[in-house]
C-alpha positions as CSV (number, residue, x, y, z in Angstrom):
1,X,-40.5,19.1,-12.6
2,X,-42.2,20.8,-9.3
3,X,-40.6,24.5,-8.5
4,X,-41.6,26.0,-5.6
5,X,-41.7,29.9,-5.2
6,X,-41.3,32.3,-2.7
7,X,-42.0,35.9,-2.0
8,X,-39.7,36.5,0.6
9,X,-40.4,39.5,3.4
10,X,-39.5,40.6,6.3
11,X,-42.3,39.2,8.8
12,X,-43.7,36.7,6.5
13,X,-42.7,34.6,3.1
14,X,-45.3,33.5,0.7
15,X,-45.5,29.9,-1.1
16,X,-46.3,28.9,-4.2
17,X,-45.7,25.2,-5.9
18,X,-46.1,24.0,-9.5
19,X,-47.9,21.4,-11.0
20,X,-45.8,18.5,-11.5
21,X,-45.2,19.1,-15.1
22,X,-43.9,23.1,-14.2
23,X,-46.7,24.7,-15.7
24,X,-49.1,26.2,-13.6
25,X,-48.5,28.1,-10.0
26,X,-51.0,27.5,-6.9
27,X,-51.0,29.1,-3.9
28,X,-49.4,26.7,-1.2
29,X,-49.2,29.1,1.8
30,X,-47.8,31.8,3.9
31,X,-45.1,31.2,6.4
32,X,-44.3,33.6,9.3
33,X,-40.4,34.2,9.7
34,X,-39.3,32.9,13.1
35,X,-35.8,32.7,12.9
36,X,-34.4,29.0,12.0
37,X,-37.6,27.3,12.4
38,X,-38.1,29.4,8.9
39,X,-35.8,27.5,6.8
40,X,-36.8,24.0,8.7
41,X,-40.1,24.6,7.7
42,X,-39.4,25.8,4.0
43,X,-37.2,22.6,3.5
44,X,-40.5,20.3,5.2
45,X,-42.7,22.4,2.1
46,X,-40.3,21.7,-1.0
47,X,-39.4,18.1,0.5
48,X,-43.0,17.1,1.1
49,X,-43.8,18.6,-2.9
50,X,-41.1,16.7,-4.3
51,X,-39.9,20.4,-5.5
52,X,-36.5,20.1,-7.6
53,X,-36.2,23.9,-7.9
54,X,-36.5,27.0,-5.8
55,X,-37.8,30.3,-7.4
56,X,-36.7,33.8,-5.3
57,X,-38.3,37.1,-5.6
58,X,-35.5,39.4,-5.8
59,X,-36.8,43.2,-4.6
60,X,-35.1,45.0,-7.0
61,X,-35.7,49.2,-6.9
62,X,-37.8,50.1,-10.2
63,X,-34.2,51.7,-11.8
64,X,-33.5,47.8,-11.5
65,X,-30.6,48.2,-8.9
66,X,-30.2,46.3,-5.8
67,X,-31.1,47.8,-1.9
68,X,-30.7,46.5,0.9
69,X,-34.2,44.5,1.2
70,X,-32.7,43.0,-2.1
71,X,-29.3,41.9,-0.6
72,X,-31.5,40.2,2.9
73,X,-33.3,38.2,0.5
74,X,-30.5,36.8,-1.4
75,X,-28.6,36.0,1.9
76,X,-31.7,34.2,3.0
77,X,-31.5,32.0,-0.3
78,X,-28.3,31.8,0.0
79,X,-28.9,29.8,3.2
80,X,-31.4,28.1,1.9
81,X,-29.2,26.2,-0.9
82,X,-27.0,25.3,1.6
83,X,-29.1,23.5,3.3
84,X,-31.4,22.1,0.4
85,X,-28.7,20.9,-1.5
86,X,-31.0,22.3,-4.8
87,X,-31.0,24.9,-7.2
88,X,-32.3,27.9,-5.9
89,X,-33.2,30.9,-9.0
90,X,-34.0,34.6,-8.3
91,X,-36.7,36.2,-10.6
92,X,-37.5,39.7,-10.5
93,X,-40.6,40.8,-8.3
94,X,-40.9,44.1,-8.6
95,X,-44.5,44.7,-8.8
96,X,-45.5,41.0,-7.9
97,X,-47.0,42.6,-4.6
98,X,-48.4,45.4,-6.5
99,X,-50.2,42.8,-9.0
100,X,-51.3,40.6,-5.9
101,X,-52.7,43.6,-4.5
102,X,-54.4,45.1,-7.1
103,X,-56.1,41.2,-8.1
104,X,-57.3,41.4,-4.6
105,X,-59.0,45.0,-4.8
106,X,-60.5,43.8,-8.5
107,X,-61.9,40.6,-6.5
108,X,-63.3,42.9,-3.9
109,X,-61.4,41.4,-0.7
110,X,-61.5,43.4,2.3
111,X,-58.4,44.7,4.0
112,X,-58.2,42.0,6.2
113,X,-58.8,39.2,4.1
114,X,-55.9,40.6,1.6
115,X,-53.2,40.8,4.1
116,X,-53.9,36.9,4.9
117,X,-53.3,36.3,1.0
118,X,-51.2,38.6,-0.4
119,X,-48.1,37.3,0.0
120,X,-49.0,33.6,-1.4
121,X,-50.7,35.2,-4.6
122,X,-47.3,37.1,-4.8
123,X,-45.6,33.8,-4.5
124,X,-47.9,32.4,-7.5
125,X,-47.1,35.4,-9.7
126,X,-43.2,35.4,-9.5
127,X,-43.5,31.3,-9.5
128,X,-45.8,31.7,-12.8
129,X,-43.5,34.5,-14.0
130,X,-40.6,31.9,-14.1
131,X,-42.7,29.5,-15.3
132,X,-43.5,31.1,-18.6
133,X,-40.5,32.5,-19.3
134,X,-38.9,29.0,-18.8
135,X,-41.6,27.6,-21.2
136,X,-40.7,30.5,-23.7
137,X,-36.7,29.7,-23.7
138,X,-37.7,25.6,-24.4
């Protein structure tokens, strides 16, 4: 089954999608939020995959609680599943951007190149994240 994930911000959203099977997460790109047009175009992504499934980072605050960055994104997926018609998860990203920062430093991208990437390897790592821990409970 193909999940696609999201790392959902404020000016942009990165995408990841599985491998048909659900395994593995790749990088499928990085969408800037414009409004409606955001939604029409995540709906082209998933429909064009053949995604069953929608993975959420939820921005939770490190004590685990929910902010307000936290309640934006779940509104967003909120109108997301409406319009999908499909299951739509949240998994907990709390360092995902952290993690996709820090892989970038270790692979010696520049400043530049690592705001072009970082949200999509955020979007892998929560996709991945749900992935495994999927795998784990089957």
């Amino acid at each position: 089954m193909r999940v696609v994930g999201l790392d959902v911000g404020t000016k942009r959203i990165g995408v990841a999608v599985s491998d048909p099977m659900g395994w593995t997460a790749q990088g499928y790109g990085v969408l800037l939020r414009r409004g409606p047009k955001t939604l029409e175009a995540l709906c082209r992504i998933v429909q064009e995959v053949g995604a069953e499934e929608v993975v959420v980072g939820l921005p939770r605050r490190t004590d685990g609680t929910l902010g307000d960055e936290a309640r934006e994104v779940m509104k967003f997926a909120e109108q997301l599943k409406e319009i999908l018609k499909l299951p739509v998860v949240f998994w907990d990203e709390r360092f995902s951007t952290a993690e996709a920062e820090r892989i970038l430093l270790m692979a010696d991208q520049s400043r530049r190149k690592r705001r072009k990437v970082i949200d999509k390897l955020a979007a892998v790592i929560i996709l991945q994240g749900y992935l495994d821990s999927r795998r784990k409970k089957g």
